[in-house]
C-alpha positions as CSV (number, residue, x, y, z in Angstrom):
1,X,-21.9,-47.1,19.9
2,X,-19.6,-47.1,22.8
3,X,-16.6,-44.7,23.1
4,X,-13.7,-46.8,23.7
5,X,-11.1,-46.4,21.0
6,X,-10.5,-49.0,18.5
7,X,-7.6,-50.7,20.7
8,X,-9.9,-51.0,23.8
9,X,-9.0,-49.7,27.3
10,X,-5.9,-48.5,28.7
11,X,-3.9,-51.8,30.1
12,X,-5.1,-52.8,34.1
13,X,-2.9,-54.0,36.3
14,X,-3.6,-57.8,36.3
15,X,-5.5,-58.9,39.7
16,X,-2.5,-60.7,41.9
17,X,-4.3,-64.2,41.6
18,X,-2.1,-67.2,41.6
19,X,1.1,-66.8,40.0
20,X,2.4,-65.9,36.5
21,X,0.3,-68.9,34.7
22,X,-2.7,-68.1,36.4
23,X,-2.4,-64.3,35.9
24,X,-1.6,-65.1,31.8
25,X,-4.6,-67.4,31.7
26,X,-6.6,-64.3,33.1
27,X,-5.3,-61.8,32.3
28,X,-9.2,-59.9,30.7
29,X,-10.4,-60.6,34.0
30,X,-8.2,-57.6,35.5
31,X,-11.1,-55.3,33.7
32,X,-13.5,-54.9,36.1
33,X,-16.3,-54.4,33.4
34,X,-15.1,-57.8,31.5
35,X,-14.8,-59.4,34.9
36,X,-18.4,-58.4,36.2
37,X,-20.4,-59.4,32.6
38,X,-18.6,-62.5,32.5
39,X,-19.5,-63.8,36.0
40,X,-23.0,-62.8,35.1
41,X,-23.0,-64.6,32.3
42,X,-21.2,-67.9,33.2
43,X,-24.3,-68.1,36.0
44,X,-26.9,-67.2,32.8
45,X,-24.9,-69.9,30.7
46,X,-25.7,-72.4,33.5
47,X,-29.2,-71.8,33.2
48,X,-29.1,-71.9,29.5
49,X,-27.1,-75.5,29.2
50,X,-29.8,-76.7,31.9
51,X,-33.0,-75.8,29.9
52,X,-31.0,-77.1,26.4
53,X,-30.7,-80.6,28.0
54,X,-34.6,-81.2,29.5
55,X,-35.9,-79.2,26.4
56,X,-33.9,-81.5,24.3
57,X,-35.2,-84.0,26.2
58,X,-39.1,-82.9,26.0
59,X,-39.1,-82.7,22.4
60,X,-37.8,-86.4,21.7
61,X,-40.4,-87.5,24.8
62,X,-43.2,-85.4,23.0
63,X,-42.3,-86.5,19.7
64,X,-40.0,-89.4,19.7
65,X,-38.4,-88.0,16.5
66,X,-34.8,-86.9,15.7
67,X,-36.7,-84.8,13.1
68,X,-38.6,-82.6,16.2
69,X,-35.4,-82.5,17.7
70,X,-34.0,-80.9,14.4
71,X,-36.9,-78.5,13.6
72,X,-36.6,-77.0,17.4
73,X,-32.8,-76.6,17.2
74,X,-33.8,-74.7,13.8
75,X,-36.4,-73.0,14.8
76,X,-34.3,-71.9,17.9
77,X,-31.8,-70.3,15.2
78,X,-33.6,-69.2,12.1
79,X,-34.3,-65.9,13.6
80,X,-30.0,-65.4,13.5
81,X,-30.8,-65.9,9.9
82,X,-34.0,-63.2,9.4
83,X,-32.8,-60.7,11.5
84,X,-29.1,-60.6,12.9
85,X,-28.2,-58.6,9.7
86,X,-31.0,-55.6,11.2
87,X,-29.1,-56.7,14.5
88,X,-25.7,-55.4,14.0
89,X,-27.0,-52.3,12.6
90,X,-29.1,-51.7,15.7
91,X,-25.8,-52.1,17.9
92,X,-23.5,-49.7,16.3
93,X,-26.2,-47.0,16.2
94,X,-27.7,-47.8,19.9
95,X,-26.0,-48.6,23.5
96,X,-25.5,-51.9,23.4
97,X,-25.9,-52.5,27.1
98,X,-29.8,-51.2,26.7
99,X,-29.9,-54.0,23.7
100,X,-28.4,-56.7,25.7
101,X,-30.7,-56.5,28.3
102,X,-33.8,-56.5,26.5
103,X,-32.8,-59.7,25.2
104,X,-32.2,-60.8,28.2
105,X,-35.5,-59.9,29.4
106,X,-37.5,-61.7,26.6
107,X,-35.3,-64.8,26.9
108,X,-36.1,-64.9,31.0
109,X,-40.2,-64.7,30.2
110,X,-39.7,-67.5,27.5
111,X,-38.2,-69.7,30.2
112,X,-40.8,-68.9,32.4
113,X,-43.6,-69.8,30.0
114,X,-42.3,-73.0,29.2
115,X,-42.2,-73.8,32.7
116,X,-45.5,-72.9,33.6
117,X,-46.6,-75.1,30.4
118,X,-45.0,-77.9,31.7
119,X,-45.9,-77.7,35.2
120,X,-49.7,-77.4,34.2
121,X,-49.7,-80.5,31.9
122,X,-50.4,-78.1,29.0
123,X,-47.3,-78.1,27.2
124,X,-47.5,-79.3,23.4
125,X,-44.7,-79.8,20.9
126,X,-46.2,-76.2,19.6
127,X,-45.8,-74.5,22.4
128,X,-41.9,-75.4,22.3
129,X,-41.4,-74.4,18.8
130,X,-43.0,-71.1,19.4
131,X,-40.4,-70.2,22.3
132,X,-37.2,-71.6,20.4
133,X,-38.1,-68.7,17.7
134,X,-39.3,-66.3,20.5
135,X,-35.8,-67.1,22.3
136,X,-34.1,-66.9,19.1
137,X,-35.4,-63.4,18.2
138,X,-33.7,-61.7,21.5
139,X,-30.7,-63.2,20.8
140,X,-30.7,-62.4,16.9
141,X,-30.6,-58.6,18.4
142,X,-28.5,-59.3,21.5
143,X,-25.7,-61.6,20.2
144,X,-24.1,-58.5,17.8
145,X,-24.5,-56.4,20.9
146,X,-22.7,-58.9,23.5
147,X,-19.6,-59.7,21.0
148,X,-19.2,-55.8,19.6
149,X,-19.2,-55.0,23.7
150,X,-16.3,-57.3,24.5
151,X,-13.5,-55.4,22.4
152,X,-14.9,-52.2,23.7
153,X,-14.0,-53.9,27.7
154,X,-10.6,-54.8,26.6
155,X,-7.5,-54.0,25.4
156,X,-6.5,-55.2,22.0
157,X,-4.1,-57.2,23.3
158,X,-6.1,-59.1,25.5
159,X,-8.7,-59.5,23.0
160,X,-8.2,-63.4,22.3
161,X,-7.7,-63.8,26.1
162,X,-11.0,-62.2,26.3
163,X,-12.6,-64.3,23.6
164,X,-11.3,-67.7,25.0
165,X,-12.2,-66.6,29.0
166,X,-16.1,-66.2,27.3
167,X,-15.8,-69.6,26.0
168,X,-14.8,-70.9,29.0
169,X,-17.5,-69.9,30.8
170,X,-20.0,-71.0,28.7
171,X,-18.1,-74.3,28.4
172,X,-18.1,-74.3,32.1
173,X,-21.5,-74.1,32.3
174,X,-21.9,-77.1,29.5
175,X,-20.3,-79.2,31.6
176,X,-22.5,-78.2,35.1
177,X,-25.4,-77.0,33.3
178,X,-26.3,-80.9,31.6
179,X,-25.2,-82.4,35.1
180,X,-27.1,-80.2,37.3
181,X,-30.4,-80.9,34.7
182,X,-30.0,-84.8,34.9
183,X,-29.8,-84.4,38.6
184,X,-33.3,-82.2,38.4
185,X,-34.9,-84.2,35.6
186,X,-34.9,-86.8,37.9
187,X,-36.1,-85.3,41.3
188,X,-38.1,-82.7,40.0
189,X,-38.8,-82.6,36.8
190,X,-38.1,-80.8,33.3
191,X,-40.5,-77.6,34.8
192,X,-37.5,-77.2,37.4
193,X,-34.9,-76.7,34.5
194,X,-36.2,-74.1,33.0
195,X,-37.4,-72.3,36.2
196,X,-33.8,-72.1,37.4
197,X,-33.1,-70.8,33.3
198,X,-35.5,-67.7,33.9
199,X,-34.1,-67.4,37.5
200,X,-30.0,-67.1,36.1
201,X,-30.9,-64.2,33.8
202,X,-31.6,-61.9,37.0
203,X,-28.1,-62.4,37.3
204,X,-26.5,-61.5,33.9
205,X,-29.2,-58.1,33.9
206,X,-27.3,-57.1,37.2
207,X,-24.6,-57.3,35.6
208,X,-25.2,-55.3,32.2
209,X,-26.7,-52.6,35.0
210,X,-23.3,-52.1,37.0
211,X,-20.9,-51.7,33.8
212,X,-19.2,-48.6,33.9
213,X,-18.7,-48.6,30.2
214,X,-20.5,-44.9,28.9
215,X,-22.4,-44.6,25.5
216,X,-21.9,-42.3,23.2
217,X,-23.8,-42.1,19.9
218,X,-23.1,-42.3,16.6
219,X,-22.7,-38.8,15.1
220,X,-24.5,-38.3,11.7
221,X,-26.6,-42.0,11.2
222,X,-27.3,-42.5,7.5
223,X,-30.7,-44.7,7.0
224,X,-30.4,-48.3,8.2
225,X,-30.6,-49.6,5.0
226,X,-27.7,-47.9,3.6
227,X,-25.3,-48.7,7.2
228,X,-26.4,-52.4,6.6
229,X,-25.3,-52.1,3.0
230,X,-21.9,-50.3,3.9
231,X,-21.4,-53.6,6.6
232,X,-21.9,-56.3,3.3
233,X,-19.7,-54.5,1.1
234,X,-16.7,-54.2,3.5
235,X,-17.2,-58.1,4.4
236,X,-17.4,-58.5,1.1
237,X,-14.1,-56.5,-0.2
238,X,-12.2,-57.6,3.1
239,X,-10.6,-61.3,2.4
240,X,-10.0,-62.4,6.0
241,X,-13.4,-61.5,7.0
242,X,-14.7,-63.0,3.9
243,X,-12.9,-66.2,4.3
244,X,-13.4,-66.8,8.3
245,X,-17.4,-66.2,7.6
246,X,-17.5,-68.9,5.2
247,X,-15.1,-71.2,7.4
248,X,-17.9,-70.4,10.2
249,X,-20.6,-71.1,8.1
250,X,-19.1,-74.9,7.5
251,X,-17.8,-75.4,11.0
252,X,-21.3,-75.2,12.5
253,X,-23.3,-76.1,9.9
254,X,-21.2,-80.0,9.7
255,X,-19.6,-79.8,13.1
256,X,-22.0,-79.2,15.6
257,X,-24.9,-81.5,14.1
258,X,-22.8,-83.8,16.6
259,X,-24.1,-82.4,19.8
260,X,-27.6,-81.5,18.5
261,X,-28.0,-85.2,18.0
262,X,-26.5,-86.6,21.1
263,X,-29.9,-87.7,22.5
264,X,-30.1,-90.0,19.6
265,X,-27.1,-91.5,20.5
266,X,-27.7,-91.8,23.8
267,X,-30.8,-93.3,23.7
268,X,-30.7,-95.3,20.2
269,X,-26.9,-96.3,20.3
270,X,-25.9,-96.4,23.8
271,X,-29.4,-97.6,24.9
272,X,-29.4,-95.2,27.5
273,X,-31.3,-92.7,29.1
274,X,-31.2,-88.7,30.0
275,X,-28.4,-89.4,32.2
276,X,-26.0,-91.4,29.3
277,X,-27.2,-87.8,27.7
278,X,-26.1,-85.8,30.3
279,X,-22.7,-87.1,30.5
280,X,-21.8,-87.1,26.9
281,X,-22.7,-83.5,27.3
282,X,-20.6,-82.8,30.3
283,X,-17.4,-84.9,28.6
284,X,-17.8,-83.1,25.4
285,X,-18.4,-79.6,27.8
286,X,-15.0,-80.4,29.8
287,X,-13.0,-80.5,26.5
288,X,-14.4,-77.9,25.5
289,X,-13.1,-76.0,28.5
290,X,-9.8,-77.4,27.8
291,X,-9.5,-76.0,24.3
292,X,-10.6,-72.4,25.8
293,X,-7.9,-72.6,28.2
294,X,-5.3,-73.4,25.9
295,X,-6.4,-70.6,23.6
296,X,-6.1,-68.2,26.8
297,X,-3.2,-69.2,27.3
298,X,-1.6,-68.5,24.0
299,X,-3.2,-65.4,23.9
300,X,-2.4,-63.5,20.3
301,X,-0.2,-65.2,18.2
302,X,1.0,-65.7,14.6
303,X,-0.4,-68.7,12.3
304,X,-3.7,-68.2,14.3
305,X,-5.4,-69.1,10.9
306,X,-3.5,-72.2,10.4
307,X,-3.8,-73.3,13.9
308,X,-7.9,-73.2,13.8
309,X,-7.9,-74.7,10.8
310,X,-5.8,-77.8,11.9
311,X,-8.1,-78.2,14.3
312,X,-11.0,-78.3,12.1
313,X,-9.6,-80.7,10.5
314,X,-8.9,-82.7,13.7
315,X,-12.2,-82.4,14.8
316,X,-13.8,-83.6,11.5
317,X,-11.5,-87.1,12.2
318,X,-13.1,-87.6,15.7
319,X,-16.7,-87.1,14.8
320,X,-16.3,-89.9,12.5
321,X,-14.5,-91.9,14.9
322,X,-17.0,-90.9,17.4
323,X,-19.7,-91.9,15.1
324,X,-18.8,-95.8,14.5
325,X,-17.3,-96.4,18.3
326,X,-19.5,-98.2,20.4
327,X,-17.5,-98.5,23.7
328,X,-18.9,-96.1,25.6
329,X,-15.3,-95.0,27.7
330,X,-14.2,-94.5,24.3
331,X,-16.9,-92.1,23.6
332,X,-16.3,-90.2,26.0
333,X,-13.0,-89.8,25.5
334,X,-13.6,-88.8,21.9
335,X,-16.0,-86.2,23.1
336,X,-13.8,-84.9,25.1
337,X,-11.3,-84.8,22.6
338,X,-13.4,-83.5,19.7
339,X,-15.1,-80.6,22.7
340,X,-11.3,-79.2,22.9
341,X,-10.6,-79.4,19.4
342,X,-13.8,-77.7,18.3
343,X,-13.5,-75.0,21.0
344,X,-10.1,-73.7,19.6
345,X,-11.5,-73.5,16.0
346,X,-14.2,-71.2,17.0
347,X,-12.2,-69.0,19.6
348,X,-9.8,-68.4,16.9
349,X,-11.9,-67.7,14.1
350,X,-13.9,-65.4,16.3
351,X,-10.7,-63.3,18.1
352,X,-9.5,-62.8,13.9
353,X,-12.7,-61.7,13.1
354,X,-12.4,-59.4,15.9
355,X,-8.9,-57.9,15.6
356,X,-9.7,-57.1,11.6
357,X,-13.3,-55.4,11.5
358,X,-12.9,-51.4,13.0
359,X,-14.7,-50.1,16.1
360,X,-17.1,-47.8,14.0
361,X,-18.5,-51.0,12.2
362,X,-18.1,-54.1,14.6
363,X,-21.8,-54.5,15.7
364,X,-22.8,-54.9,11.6
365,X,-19.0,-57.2,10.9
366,X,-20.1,-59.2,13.8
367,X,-23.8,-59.6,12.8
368,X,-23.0,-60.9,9.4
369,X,-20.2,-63.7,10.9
370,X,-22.9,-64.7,13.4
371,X,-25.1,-64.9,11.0
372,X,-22.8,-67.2,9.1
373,X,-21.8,-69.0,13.0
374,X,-25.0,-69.3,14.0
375,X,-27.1,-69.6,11.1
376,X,-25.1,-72.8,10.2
377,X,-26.4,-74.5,13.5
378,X,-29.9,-75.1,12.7
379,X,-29.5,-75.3,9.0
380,X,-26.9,-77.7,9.7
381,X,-29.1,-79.8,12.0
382,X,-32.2,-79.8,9.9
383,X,-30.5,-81.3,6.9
384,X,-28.2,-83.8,9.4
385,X,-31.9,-84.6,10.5
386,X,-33.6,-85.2,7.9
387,X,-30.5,-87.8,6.8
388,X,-30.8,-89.3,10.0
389,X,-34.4,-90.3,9.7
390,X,-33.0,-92.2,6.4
391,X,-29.6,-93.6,7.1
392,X,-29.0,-93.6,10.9
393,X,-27.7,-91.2,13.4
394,X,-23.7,-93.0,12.7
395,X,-24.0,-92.8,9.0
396,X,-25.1,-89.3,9.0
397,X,-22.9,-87.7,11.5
398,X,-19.6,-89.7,10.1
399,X,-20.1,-88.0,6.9
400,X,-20.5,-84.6,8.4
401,X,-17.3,-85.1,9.6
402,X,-15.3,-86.2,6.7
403,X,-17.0,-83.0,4.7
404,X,-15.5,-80.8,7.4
405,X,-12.0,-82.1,7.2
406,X,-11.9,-82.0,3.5
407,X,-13.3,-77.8,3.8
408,X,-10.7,-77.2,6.4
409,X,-8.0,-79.4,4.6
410,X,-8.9,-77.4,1.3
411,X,-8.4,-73.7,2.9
412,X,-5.0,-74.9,4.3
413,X,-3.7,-75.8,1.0
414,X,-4.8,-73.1,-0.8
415,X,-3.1,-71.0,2.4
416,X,-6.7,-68.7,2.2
417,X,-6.6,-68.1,5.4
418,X,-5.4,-64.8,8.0
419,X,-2.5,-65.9,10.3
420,X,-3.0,-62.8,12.0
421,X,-4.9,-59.8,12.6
């Protein structure tokens, strides 16, 4: 565990970029640790988006069936399920930096494999199963580590700013990541994707290798068993932590079914190709980026709970509306929309969950809501799936989003929500 107290670093003096807006909207990048692992990691998000889009792609060419495209987005995320839990254990008892990077390392060979498969015309539906779970495994142990490293970067204070600058740059990257593949798919092909994948996480384990951050361990570890134990029963007995992690678990698990199934809609609805794909992506991408900014901007703030929530239930309007349009501007536009909207709910949820849980036990609080976040993708997306293959992509993603409305609408009447941590 790393030995910054429970409020983060001292205050820096804010970089003179820009003026007071710009500085506000920044103002975690004036840590020269945060500032480093997030450049390394918008270039590694890139990478990611880019093999997400031709691997999506690969599977419906391989397969032409939404169900494929639902087991590999499972099978990418059931290890968050089997073995987060084991994860945030492992990152309060070792450095997390030394975590992060083997992660990083097994996620770089998995790229590499599947381009070598494709490149050699050997690649089978198999083969892409089998590296989703591979891929997923590294991040089951590296995803506790990466968000329990964050507070440890910054100050308390500057702990949403933080949280929202991350989910810019990974928004950043979904909007030039899907681009940048559409353009390769094309000229090169899907083995070019996932070679530039493997090639961005050189830049991210530079990164993790020049943070000054020290480790220190743990003094007096009990077993592992009995530390993951200690972590349930304090999520358990803590309401806000308790209620975010369930409002996780339904935000993924009904909300982001609508991306996972965009190459349905592009090709099935639309009539389109990988490049109608691409740009729903990148529109969906650049509202995301929106909502991070505006979170950034706000920085910590009262009725934080209420806020996320009304934009749950926002999103869960769109996504229907989304689902029965069939002008395509208008699509857009709704993903856009619906990107921005989404992208506060989860910054927000995630800077709460970070504010409440202690130093000493962040790695195993943060396992069990990522659990909850991610584990609600691919369940999410097998089930939305499976419906799909009976009533149509529209149907099915239209209902997902009245469900999510009624959770969200549900919490904010029974007022079971933090406002603040």
């Amino acid at each position: 565990m790393d030995s910054a107290p429970a409020s983060g670093p001292a205050l820096p003096v804010t970089p003179n970029i820009g003026g007071p807006i710009v500085q506000r909207l920044a103002a975690a990048l004036g840590y020269r640790d945060f500032r480093v692992l997030w450049m390394g990691a918008c270039t590694s998000s890139i990478g990611t988006w880019m093999q997400k889009v031709a691997q999506s792609w690969l599977v419906l060419e391989l397969t032409n069936s939404a169900s494929y495209l639902a087991l590999d987005a499972f099978l990418g995320e059931l290890p968050i399920l089997l073995f987060t839990l084991i994860g945030g254990v492992v990152a309060d008892r070792r450095d997390r930096r030394v975590l992060l990077l083997a992660s990083q390392v097994v996620q770089m060979s998995s790229a590499f494999a599947l381009a070598v498969l494709v490149f050699g015309g050997w690649v089978q539906i198999w083969h892409v199963l089998a590296l989703s779970f591979l891929s997923g495994c590294a991040q089951a142990f590296g995803g506790p580590a990466y968000q329990s490293l964050i507070p440890s970067l910054v100050h308390k204070d500057h702990l949403p700013n933080a949280v929202a600058l991350n989910s810019i740059q990974f928004n950043i990257a979904r909007v030039i990541g899907p681009l940048l593949a559409g353009v390769t798919l094309h000229s090169l092909g899907s083995a070019s994707c996932f070679t530039v994948n493997g090639l961005s996480f050189l830049v991210v384990i530079a990164a993790l290798l020049s943070l000054n951050t020290p480790h220190v361990a743990p003094v007096g570890q009990r077993r592992m068993l009995d530390e993951l134990r200690t972590g349930l029963v304090y999520v358990r007995d803590e309401p806000a932590i308790r209620t975010l992690t369930v409002l996780a678990l339904a935000s993924t698990f009904l909300g982001v079914p609508l991306l996972t199934f965009l190459p349905v809609f592009a090709r099935s609805v639309f009539h389109g190709g990988v490049g109608q794909y691409s740009q729903m992506m990148a529109w969906s991408g650049v509202g995301a980026v929106a909502g991070a900014l505006a979170v950034a901007w706000m920085g910590r703030f009262s009725r934080m709970g209420v806020t996320a929530l009304s934009g749950q239930v926002l999103f869960g309007a769109l996504t229907v509306a989304f689902a029965y349009t069939r002008a395509l501007w208008i699509s857009y536009a709704l993903l856009a929309v619906a990107g921005a909207a989404l992208m506060v709910v989860f910054s927000l949820f995630t800077s709460l969950v970070q504010l409440t849980a202690p130093n000493q036990m962040r790695g195993r609080v943060m396992s069990i809501y990522m659990m909850a976040f991610r584990g609600g993708m691919p369940l999410g997306s097998l089930v939305t799936g499976l419906v799909i293959d009976r009533i149509g992509a529209p149907a099915a993603i239209a209902i997902n989003g009245v469900l999510l409305s009624v959770v969200a609408l549900w919490f904010l009447l029974r007022r079971d929500v933090p406002a603040d941590a």
